[in-house]
C-alpha positions in Angstrom: -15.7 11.1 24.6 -16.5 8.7 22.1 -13.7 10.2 19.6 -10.8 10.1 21.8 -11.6 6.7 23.1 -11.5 5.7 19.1 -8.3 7.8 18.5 -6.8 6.3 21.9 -7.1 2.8 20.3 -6.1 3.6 16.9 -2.9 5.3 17.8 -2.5 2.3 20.7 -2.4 0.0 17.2 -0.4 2.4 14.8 2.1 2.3 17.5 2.1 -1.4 17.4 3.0 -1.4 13.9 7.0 -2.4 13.1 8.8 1.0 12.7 6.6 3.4 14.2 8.6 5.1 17.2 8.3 8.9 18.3 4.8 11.0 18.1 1.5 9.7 16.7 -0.6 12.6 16.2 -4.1 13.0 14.2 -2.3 14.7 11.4 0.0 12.4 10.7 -0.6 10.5 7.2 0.6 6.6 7.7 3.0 6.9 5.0 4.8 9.8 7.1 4.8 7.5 10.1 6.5 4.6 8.0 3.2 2.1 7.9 3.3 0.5 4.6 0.3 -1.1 3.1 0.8 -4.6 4.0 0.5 -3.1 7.8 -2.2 -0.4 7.0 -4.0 -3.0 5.6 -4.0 -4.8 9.1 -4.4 -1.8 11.0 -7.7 -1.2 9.1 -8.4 -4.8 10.0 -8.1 -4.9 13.5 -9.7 -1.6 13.6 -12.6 -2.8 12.0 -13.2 -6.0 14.3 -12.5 -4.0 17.8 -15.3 -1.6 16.5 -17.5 -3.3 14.4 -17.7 -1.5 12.0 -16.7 -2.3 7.6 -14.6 -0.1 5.9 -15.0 -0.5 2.2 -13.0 -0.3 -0.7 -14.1 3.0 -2.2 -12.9 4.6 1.4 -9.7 3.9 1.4 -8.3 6.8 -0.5 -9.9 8.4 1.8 -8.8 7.8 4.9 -4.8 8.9 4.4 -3.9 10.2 7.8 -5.0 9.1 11.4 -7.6 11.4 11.9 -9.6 10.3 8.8 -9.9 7.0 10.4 -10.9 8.3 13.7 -13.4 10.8 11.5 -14.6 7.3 9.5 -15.0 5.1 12.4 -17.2 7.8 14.9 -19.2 8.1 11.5 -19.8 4.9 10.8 -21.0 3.9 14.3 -23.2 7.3 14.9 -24.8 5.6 11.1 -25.6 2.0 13.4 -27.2 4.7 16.4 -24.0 3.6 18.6 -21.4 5.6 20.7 -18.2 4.1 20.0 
């Protein structure tokens, strides 16, 4: 439950995002939606203050598509002991 509530709200922002129309699925990298750094920057922003969690520096080569955010965030709160 806790993962599709996380994906349901990152997808909610990555369609928020000037330019991004059609389909958001897991798979999809940001650069093949059309989100360019100066709004993936923001994305990981808001994501961070709706869940409370910090993504650092070092992660984000990591996290290229929308599932490795979903994958980061559900990590990062099981690490506090909370269910997103």
């Amino acid at each position: 439950m806790a993962e599709e509530r996380v994906r349901a709200v990152v997808v909610e922002f990555v369609r928020g995002v000037d330019g991004v129309s059609g389909q958001v699925s897991g798979a999809a990298s940001f650069d093949e939606l059309g989100v360019d750094s100066m709004s993936t920057m923001d994305l990981l922003d808001k994501v961070e203050r709706e869940f409370g969690v910090a993504i650092p520096d070092e992660a984000l080569p990591l996290i290229v598509t929308i599932q490795d955010l979903v994958d980061f965030v559900v990590s990062a709160k099981q690490k506090q002991g909370v269910n997103p």
